[in-house]
C-alpha positions, 0 to 999 in steps of 0.5 A: 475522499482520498488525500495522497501524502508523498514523503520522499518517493513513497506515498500513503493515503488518508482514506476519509468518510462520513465515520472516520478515516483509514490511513493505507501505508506508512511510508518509510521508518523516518516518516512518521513524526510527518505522517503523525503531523498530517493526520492529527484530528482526522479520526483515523480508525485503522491502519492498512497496509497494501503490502509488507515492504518496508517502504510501505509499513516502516511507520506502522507501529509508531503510528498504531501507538499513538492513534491507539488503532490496530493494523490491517494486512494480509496474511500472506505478506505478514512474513515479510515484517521485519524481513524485507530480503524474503520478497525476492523481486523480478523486472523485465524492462530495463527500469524495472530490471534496474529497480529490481538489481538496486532493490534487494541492497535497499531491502537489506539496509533499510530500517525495519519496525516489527509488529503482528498486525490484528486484522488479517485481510481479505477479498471484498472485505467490508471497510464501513465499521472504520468509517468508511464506505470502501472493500478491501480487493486483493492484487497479488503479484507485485507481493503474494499478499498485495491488496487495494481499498476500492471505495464505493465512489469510484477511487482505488488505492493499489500500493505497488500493484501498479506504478507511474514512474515516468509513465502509468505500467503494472508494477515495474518489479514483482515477485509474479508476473503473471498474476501481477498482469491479472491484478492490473487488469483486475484494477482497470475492470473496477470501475474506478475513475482514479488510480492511486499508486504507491510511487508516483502521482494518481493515475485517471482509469481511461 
């Protein structure tokens, strides 16, 4: 079972099973306390992270501490913690060029926490041991390290790998996109009837 939690314009996941849950992204540096409140009893065994912008790891390291669990990313993003400028981001539609132009103002202000994360992701990665029954896919493009959770029922968790803002599209700001156009094929060859995305609400896999 997969529970969306929206904290501004963000959104991260609880990812449930018969064994635990994963928690997938953090949101913002000012959202844990609320991400805290919603996930208190649920088991959370793991922390993953889909990719390293701020908007999606701010909170890792408070709640890491409190539910005493490790954190999860790839390793071609972990250089971004804690330096958010590094990803340099494109668009080539006129909202995306319009996130992209306001996107590095926001990557330099913003809060950042900084941590090393103890697990390093990879492709078809096995998620059971954390209760789950789910494998790690990875989606570069939006980030070099960008990764979903496909679980065996048929739901994905993508991060920025695709958005719905104003309409379902491939990430509308990217730091490839060539291979970001690969991972959204990638994500609508899956087999998953559900898509849920980083920003925006859940999109069906017609």
């Amino acid at each position: 079972m997969i529970e969306r939690l929206k904290f501004g314009y963000a959104n991260c996941y609880l990812l449930s099973g018969e064994g635990g849950s994963i928690l997938i992204d953090t949101c913002n540096y000012k959202d844990g306390p609320g991400i805290m409140k919603r996930i208190e009893g649920k088991n959370v065994k793991l922390i993953l992270l889909t990719h390293g912008h701020f908007d999606h790891v701010s909170s890792a390291k408070y709640l890491a501490k409190r539910l005493n669990v490790p954190i999860a990313m790839s390793k071609k993003d972990v250089y971004l913690i804690g330096s958010g400028t590094a990803s340099v981001l494109q668009g080539d539609t006129l909202i995306g060029k319009i996130i992209s132009y306001f996107s590095q103002g926001v990557l330099k202000k913003a809060t950042y926490s900084t941590f090393k994360p103890e697990i390093l992701l990879k492709d078809g990665q096995d998620l059971s041991e954390y209760g789950v029954k789910a494998h790690v896919i990875t989606l570069p493009g939006h980030t070099k390290g960008s990764v979903g959770v496909l679980t065996d029922d048929g739901e994905i968790v993508v991060g920025d790998a695709m958005f719905n803002i104003i309409r379902p599209t491939g990430s509308r700001i990217f730091e490839d996109k060539k291979t970001m156009k690969k991972s959204v094929e990638r994500i609508k060859k899956s087999g998953a009837k559900t898509i849920y995305v980083g920003h925006g609400k859940p999109i069906k896999n017609h």
